[in-house]
MARLUMVEX-574101 format. One record per residue (C-alpha): residue number from 0; residue in one letter; x, y, z. Coordinates in steps of 0.02 Angstrom, whole numbers. Each point is the difference from the previous one (the first is absolute). Example, Ala and Ser with C-alpha at 12.3 -4.5 7.8 and 13.67 -1.06 7.14 Angstrom:
! MARLUMVEX-574101
zase | nukol | X | Y | Z
0 | a | 615 | -225 | 390
1 | s | 69 | 172 | -33
! end
This chain:
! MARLUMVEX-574101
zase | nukol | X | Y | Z
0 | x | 0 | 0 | 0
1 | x | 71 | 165 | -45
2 | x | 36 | 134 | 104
3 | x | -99 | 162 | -46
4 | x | 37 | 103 | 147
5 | x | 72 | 153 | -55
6 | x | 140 | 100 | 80
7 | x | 14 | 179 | 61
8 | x | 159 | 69 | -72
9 | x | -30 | 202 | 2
10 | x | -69 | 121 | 109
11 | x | -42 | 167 | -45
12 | x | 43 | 77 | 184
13 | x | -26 | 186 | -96
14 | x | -187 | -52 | -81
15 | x | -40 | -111 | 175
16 | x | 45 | 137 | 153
17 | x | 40 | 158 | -92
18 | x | 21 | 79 | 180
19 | x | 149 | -37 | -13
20 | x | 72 | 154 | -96
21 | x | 1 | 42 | 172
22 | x | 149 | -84 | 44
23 | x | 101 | 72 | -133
24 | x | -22 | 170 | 56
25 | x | 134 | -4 | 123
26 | x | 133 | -27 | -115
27 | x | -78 | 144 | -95
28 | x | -1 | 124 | 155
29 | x | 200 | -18 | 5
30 | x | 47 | 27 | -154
31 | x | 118 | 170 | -42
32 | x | -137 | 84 | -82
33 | x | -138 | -3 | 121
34 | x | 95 | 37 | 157
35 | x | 84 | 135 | -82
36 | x | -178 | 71 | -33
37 | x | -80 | -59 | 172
38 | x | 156 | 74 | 98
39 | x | -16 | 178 | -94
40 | x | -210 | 2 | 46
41 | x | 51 | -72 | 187
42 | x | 123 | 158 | 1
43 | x | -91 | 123 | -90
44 | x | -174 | -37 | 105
45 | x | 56 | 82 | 177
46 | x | 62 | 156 | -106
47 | x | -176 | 52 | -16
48 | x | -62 | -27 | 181
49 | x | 134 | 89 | 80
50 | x | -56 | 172 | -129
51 | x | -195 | -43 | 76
52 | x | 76 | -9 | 171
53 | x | 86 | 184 | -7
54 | x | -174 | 59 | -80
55 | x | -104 | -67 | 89
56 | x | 57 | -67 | 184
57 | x | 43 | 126 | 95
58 | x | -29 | 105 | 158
59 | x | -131 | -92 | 84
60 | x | -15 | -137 | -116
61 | x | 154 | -49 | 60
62 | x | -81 | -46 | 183
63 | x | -113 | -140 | -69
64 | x | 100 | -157 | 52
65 | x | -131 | -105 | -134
66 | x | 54 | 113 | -135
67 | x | 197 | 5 | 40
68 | x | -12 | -186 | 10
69 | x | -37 | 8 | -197
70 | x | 137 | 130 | -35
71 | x | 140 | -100 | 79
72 | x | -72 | -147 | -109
73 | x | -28 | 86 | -172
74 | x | 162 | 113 | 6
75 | x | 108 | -149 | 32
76 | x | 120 | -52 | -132
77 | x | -13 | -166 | -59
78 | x | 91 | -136 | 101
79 | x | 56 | 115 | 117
80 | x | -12 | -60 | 184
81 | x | -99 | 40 | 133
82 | x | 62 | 121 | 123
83 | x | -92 | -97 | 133
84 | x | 92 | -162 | -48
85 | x | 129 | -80 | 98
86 | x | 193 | 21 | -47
87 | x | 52 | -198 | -51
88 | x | 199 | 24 | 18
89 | x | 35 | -113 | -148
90 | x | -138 | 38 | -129
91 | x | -100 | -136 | -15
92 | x | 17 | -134 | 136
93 | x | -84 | -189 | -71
94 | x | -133 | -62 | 33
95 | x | -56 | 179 | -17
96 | x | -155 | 37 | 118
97 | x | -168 | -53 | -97
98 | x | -99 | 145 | 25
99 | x | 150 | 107 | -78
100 | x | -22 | -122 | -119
101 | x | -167 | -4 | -69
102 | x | -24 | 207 | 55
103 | x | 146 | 70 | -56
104 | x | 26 | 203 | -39
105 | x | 4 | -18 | -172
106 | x | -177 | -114 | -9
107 | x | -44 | -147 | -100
108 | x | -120 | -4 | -155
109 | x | -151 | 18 | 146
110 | x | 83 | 154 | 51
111 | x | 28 | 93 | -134
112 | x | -185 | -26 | -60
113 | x | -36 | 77 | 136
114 | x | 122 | 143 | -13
115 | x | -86 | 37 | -146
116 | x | -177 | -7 | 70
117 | x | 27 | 87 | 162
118 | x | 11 | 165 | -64
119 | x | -188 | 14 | -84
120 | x | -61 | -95 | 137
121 | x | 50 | 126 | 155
122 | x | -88 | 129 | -132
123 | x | -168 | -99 | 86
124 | x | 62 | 49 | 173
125 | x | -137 | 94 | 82
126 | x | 121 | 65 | 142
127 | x | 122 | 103 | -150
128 | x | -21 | 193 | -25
129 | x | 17 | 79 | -154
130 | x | 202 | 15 | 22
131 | x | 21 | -200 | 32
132 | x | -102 | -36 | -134
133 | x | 89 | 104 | -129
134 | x | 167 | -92 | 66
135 | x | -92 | -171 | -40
136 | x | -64 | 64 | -171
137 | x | 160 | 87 | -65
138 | x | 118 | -170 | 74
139 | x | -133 | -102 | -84
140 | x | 1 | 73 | -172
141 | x | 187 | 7 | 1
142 | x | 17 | -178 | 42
143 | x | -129 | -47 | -139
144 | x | 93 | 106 | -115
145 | x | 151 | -99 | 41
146 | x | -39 | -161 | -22
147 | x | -138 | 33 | -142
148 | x | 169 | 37 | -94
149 | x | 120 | -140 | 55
150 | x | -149 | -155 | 48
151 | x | -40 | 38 | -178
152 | x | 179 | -35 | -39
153 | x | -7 | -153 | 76
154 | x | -174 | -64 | -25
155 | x | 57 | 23 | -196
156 | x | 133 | -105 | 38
157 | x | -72 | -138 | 97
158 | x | -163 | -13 | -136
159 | x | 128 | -8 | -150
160 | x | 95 | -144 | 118
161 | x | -122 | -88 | 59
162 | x | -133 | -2 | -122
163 | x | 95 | -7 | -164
164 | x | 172 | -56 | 80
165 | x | 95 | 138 | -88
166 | x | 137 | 117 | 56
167 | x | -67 | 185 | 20
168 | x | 148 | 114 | 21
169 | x | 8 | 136 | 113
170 | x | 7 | 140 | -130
171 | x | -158 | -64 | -86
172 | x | -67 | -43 | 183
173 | x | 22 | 183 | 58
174 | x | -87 | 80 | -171
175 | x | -132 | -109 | 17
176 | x | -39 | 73 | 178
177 | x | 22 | 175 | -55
178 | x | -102 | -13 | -133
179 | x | -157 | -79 | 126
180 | x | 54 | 96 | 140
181 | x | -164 | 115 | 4
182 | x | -98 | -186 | -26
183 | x | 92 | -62 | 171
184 | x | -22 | 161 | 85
185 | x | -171 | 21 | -36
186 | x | -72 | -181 | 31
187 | x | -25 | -13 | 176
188 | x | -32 | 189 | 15
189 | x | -164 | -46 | -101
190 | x | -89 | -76 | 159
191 | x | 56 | 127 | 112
192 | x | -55 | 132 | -111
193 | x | -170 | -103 | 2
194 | x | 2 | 7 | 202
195 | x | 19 | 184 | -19
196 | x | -169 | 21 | -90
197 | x | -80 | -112 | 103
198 | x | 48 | 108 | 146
199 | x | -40 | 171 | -16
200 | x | -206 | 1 | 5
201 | x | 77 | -76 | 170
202 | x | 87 | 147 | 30
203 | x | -138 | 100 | -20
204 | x | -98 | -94 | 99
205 | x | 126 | 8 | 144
206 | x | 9 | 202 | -6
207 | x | -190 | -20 | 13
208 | x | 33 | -123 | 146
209 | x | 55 | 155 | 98
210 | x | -159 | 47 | 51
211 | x | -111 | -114 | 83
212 | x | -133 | 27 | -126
213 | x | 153 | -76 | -121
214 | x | -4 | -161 | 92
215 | x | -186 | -33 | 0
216 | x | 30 | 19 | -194
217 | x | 144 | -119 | 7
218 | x | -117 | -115 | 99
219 | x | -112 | 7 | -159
220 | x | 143 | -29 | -109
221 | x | 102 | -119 | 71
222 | x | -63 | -138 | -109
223 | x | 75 | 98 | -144
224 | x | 152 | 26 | 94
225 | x | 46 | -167 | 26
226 | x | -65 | -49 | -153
227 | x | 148 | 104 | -50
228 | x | 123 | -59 | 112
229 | x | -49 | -180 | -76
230 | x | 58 | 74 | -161
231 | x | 174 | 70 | 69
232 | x | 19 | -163 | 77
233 | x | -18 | -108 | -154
234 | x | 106 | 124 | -95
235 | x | 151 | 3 | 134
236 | x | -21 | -180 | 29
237 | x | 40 | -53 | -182
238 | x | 133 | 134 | -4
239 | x | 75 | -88 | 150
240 | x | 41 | -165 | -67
241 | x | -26 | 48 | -175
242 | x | 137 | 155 | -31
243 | x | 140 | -114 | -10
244 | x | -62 | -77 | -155
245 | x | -33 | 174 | -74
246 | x | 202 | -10 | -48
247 | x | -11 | -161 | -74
248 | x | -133 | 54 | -117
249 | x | 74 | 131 | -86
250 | x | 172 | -94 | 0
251 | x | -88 | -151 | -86
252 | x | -135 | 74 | -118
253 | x | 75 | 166 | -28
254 | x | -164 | 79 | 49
255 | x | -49 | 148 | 77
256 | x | -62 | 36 | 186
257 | x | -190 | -27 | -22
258 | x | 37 | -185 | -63
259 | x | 126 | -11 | 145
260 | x | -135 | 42 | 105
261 | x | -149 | -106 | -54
262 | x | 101 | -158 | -24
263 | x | 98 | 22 | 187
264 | x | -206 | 9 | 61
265 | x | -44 | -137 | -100
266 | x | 123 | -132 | 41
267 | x | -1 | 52 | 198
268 | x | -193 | -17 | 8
269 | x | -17 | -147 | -119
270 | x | 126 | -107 | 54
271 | x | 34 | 36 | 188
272 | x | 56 | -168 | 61
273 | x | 124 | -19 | -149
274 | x | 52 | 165 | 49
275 | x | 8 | -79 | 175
276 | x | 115 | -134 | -45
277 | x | 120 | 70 | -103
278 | x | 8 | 152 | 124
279 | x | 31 | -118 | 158
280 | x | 134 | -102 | -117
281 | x | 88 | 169 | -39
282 | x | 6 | 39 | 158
283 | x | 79 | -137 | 57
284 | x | 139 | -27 | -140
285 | x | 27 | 190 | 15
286 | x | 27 | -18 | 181
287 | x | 142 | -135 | -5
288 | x | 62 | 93 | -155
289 | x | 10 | 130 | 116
290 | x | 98 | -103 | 130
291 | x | 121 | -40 | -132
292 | x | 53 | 164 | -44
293 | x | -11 | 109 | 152
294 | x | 114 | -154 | 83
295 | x | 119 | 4 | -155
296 | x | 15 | 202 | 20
297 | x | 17 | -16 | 199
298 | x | 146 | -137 | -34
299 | x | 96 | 95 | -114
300 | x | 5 | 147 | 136
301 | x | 54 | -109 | 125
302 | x | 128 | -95 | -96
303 | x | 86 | 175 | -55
304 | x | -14 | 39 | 202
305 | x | 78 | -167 | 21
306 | x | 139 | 13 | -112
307 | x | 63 | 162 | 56
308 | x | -13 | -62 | 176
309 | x | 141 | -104 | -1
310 | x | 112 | 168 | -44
311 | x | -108 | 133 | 127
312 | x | -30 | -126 | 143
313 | x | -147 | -3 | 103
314 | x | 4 | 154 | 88
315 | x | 19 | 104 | -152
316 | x | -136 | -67 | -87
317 | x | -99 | 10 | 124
318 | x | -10 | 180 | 30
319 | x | 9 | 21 | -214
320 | x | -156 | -108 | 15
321 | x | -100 | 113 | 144
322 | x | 72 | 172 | -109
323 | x | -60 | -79 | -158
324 | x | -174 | -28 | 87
325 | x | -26 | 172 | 45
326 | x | 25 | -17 | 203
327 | x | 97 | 156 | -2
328 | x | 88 | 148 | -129
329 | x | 168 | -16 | -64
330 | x | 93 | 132 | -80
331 | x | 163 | 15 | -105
332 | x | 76 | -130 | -100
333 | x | -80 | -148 | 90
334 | x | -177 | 87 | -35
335 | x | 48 | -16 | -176
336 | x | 33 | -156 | 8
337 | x | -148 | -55 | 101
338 | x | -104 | 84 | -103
339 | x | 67 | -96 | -150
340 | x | -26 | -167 | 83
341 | x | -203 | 54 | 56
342 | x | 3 | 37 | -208
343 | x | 41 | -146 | -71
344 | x | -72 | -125 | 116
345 | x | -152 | 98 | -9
346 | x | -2 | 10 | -201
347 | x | 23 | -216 | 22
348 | x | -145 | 3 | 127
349 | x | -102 | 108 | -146
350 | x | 24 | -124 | -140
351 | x | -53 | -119 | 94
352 | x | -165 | 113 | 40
353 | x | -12 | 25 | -172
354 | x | -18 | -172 | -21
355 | x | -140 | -7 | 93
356 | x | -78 | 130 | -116
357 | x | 47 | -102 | -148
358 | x | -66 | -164 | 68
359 | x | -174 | 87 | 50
360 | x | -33 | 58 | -164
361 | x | 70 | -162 | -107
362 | x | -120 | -90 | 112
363 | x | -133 | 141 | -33
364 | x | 18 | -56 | -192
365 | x | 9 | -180 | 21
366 | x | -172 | 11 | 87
367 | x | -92 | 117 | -132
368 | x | 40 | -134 | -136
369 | x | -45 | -139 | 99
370 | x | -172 | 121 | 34
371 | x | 8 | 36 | -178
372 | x | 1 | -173 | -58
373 | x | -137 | -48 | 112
374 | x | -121 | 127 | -36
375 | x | 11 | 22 | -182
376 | x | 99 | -154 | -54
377 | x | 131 | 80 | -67
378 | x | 165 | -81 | 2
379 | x | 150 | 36 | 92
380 | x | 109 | 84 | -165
381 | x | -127 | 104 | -69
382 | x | 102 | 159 | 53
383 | x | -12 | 156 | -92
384 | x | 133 | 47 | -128
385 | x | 35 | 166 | -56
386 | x | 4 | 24 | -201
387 | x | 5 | -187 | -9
388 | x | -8 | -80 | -170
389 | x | 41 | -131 | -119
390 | x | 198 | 30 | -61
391 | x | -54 | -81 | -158
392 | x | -165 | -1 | -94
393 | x | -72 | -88 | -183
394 | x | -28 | 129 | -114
395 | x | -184 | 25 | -52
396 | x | -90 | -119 | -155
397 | x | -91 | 59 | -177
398 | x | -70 | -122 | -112
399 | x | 33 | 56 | -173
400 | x | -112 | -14 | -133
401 | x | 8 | -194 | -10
402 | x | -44 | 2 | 181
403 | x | 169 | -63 | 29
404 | x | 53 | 87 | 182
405 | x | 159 | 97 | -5
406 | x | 116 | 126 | 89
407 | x | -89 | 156 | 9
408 | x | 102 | 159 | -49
409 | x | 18 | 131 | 108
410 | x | -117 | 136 | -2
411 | x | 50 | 177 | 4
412 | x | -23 | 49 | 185
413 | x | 141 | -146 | 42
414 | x | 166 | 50 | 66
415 | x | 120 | 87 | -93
416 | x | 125 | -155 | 20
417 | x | -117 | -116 | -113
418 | x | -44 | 130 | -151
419 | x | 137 | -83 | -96
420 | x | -42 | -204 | 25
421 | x | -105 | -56 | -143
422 | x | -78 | -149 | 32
423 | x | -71 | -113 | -138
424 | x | -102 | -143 | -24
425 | x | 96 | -168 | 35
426 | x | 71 | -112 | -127
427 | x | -142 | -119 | 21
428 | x | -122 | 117 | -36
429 | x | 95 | 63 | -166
430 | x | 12 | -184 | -71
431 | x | -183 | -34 | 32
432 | x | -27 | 153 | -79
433 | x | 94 | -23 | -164
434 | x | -57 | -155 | -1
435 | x | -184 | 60 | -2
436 | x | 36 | 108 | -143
437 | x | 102 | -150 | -119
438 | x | -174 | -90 | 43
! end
């Protein structure tokens, strides 16, 4: 009796679990081009906080300990330490302590979403005057001016990678993003702007609300003001979990912010527990990602500190260790030379924040064309191509007047290049012709 059992000899791991794009977005979020980009944002993002911190906090402002709690964040230069921290004499000391592991300075993919988020959502605080909620609005523009230019960058990288597995460079990378950088900048502002509109009959409402004839008409109205505040919810709801996507968009269709904005709604409402899943599996590669990096960057720092120790010996590094962590002011020469070391360990500490800025929005991407695919069934490497078209193309048919099909000639609105090619009938078609005629 034969055997008719068949055997399984391929697997299409790409066509069966597609999620996992996700895993190649580390090696992505490391390469030259990206951190160079992510680093530059990272640097260029506490620029703009510090300018809305000398407009805007200031005399009494400065008493709030809520609000300085956000200035000391949002001023802080990427992957530089805590001032609160403890001095570790050697650099990094293994096994390093877990919660400096998992909550470092610098943050993870987790915290840097939420660096980006926290500034429009303290512009909700109902405890901020006008002044603190000017500093939020200018800090918050900046920073989505920032990264609306270099996530774009990056999210044009990562669709090109991983949805047509080609090589975007960073000159074509960094055009691209100037040339949508209104698209970026506008998206999310779309739903805020929305939240605006909704708000101001509420406005009105609450200068009415003065009076205590205003709140018996508030009383009245209330239905219509919370049928209202449904409306703001839905709208910052989807821009919550949906704004990330907003970059992918216009990095993968080449579109413009109004399709960024209805298809970032449209795959976070319609598809929530996909969402769900590929969030809380993005999470948790970008957090050991994380761990990988921000140990590597700590371990270079502390080899350096231990290689030099061998010359300085422990005393002297010691007290080059508590200078370089700001315990107290040294002038002169050794100043200098402090101050070089807090440089250079800090601009290794920012790459490797960068990287965390990189990884977020590889991941970002990864997750819109999983969403993408999903939702409209369209497949991973249908990425958008600027001015793409075929190199080579068959030159248009005319039958002749035997209805034999030939080379067309060129008309008189082709390119200059072709008025001199004459094209005639092939040789087949001038034997069957002369042999017509001898019939």
């Amino acid at each position: 009796m034969s055997d008719d059992r068949g055997s399984l000899r391929n697997v299409s791991w790409h066509d069966l679990c597609p999620w996992l794009i996700i895993f190649r977005t580390f090696a992505l979020a490391i390469s030259f081009p990206l951190l160079l980009l992510a680093t530059a944002g990272a640097l260029l993002t506490p620029v703009g906080w510090r300018c809305s911190e000398l407009l805007f906090v200031r005399g009494d402002v400065r008493n709030d300990a809520a609000l300085l709690q956000f200035v000391e964040y949002n001023r802080r230069w990427p992957g530089a330490r805590d001032g609160n921290s403890e001095t570790v004499p050697y650099g990094v000391t293994f096994p390093y302590p877990i919660d400096k592991v998992f909550f470092p300075v610098a943050g993870d993919s987790t915290a840097v979403f939420q660096r980006l988020v926290q500034p429009f959502q303290q512009l909700f605080n109902l405890q901020w005057t006008l002044a603190k909620f000017a500093y939020f609005l200018l800090g918050g523009l900046w920073t989505l001016l920032v990264w609306a230019f270099f996530g774009g960058a990056i999210t044009r990288v990562a669709a090109m990678h991983l949805g047509r597995e080609e090589r975007e460079g960073l000159v074509g990378a960094v055009k691209y993003a100037a040339h949508k950088l209104g698209a970026y900048f506008a998206a999310p502002l779309y739903p805020l702007l929305g939240v605006v509109l909704i708000a101001v009959p509420m406005f009105f409402l609450g200068l009415l609300m003065r009076l205590d004839f205003g709140v018996v008409v508030a009383g009245v109205l209330w239905l219509l003001v919370l049928l209202g505040g449904f409306l703001m919810a839905l709208l910052l709801t989807g821009l919550l979990f949906g704004w990330p996507l907003m970059w992918g968009t216009i990095s993968s269709e080449g579109s413009d912010a109004f399709d960024a904005l209805s298809r970032s709604y449209a795959y976070t409402y319609q598809r929530p527990l996909h969402y769900l899943f590929y969030a809380l599996l993005a999470v948790t590669f970008g957090a050991v990602g994380w761990l990988v990096v921000y140990l590597f960057s700590e371990a270079v720092i502390h080899l350096c500190y231990w290689g030099v120790s061998w010359g300085t010996g422990h005393e002297r590094l010691a007290e080059l260790l508590i200078a370089a962590e700001g315990s107290r002011d040294i002038d002169g020469m050794l100043g200098a030379g402090i101050f070089l070391l807090q440089l250079f360990n800090g601009l290794v500490r920012a790459i490797a924040a960068g990287f965390a800025f990189s990884f977020f929005w590889c991941l970002a991407t990864a997750i819109y064309l999983l969403l993408r695919r999903d939702v409209d069934q369209t497949e991973l490497d249908e990425v958008f191509v600027e001015d793409e078209q075929e190199p080579f193309g068959l030159p248009p048919l005319k039958p002749d007047k035997a209805g034999v099909p030939g080379v067309a000639e060129p008309s008189a609105s082709s390119d200059s290049d072709n008025e001199d090619i004459v094209l005639e009938d092939p040789p087949a078609t001038k034997r069957n012709d002369s042999d017509e005629r001898g019939a």
